[in-house]
N, C-alpha and C positions, 0 to 999 in steps of 0.2 A: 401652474406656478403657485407655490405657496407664498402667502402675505406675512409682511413682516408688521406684529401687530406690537411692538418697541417703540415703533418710529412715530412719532408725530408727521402727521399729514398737513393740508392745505389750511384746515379750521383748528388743527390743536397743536400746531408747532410755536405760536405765537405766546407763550406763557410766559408772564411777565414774572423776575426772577425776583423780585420782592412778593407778590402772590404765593408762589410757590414756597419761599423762606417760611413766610407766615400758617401755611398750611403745616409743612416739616417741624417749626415750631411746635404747633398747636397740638399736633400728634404725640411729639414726645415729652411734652408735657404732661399727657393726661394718660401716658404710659398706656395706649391700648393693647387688648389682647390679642385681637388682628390690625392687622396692616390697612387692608382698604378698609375697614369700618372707622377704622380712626378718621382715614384721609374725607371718606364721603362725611361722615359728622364735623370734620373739617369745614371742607366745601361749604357744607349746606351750613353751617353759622354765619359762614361770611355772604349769603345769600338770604338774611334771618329779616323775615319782615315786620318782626316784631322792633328790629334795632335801625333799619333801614326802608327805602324808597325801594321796593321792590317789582322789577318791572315781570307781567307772566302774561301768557299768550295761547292760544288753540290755533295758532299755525305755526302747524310740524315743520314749514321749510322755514319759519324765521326761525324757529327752536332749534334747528340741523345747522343751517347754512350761515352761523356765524364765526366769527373767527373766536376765539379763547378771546384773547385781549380784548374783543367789542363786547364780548359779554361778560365780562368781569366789570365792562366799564360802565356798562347801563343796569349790571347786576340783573339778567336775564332768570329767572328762576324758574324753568321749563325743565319737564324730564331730558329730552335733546339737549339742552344745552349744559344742563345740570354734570351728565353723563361725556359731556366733551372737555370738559374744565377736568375732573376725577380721572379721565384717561391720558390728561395731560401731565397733572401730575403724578400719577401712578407711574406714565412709564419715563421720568424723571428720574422716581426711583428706581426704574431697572424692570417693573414688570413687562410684560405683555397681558394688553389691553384690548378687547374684541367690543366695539361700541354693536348694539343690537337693537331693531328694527322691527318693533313686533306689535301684537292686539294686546288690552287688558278690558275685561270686561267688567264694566262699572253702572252701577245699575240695570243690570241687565241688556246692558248698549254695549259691542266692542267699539274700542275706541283706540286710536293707533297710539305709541308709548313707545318707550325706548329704555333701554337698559343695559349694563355691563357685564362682560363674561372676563373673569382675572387669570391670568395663570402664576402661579408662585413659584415653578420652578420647572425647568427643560421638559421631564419625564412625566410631567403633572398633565392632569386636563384643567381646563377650564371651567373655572367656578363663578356663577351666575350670581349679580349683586345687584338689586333694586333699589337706589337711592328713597325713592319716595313711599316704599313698602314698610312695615314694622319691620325690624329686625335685619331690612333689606334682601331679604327673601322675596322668593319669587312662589307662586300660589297655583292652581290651577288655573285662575284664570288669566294665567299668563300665557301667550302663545307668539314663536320668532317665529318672522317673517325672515327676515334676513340676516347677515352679521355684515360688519364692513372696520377695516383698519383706521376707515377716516369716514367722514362724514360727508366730503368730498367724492367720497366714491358711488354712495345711495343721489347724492347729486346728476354722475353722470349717467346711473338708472333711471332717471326720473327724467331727465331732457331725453334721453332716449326714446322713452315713454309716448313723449307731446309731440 
């Protein structure tokens, strides 16, 4: 059965429509030359700890297992949650959105991370975008474990698991 990676699921249907305005705003404002670099430079301003309380964490299930609207509201600034707000609103505008489940290794430690794969159009593949990367590129040291439509779904992976 193929996923439909459009649809907001369990943790990114919940996008509050003034969040999203502000994002759409912010975008065409500053006239980008891509679409998600705009949206994730987006995001990641209204997550800016230089202007706000910003809350962050090294647990991957509180980073996954929130809803958009809880983490908009505590301004959760985690790759996971980072990466679930950007595919909320990406696929507002229409894309298809693969939230991804992977290692990055950082000082020499793998360490779990998360990140977005975009599609721009039906016949396209899927282009890989690192929020918290320069550039938003993805490195060698980047490696998918998984892809999932929600974040909901590496959920019911993981109870499986226990």
């Amino acid at each position: 059965m193929l996923k439909d990676y459009t649809k907001n699921g369990k943790y990114t249907k919940d996008l509050p429509q003034s969040f999203s305005a502000r994002i759409k705003k912010q975008v065409r404002n500053k006239k980008n030359k891509n679409l998600v670099s705009g949206v994730i430079k987006a995001v990641l301003s209204e997550f800016d700890p230089k202007k706000d309380y910003v809350t962050t964490t090294r647990n991957w299930r509180l980073s996954r297992f929130l809803s958009v609207s809880k983490i908009i509201k505590i301004k959760l600034r985690t790759c996971g949650s980072i990466c679930a707000v950007v595919a909320a609103v990406l696929r507002k505008i229409g894309l298809a959105v693969k939230l991804v489940d992977g290692k990055l290794c950082k000082d020499g430690e793998w360490r779990r991370h998360a990140w977005l794969e975009v599609k721009y159009d039906k016949g396209g593949q899927f282009i890989p975008f690192d929020p918290f990367s320069p550039g938003f590129h993805l490195t060698k040291k980047h490696r998918k474990v998984a892809t999932f439509a929600d974040w909901s779904e590496m959920e019911e992976v993981v109870s499986k698991k226990i």
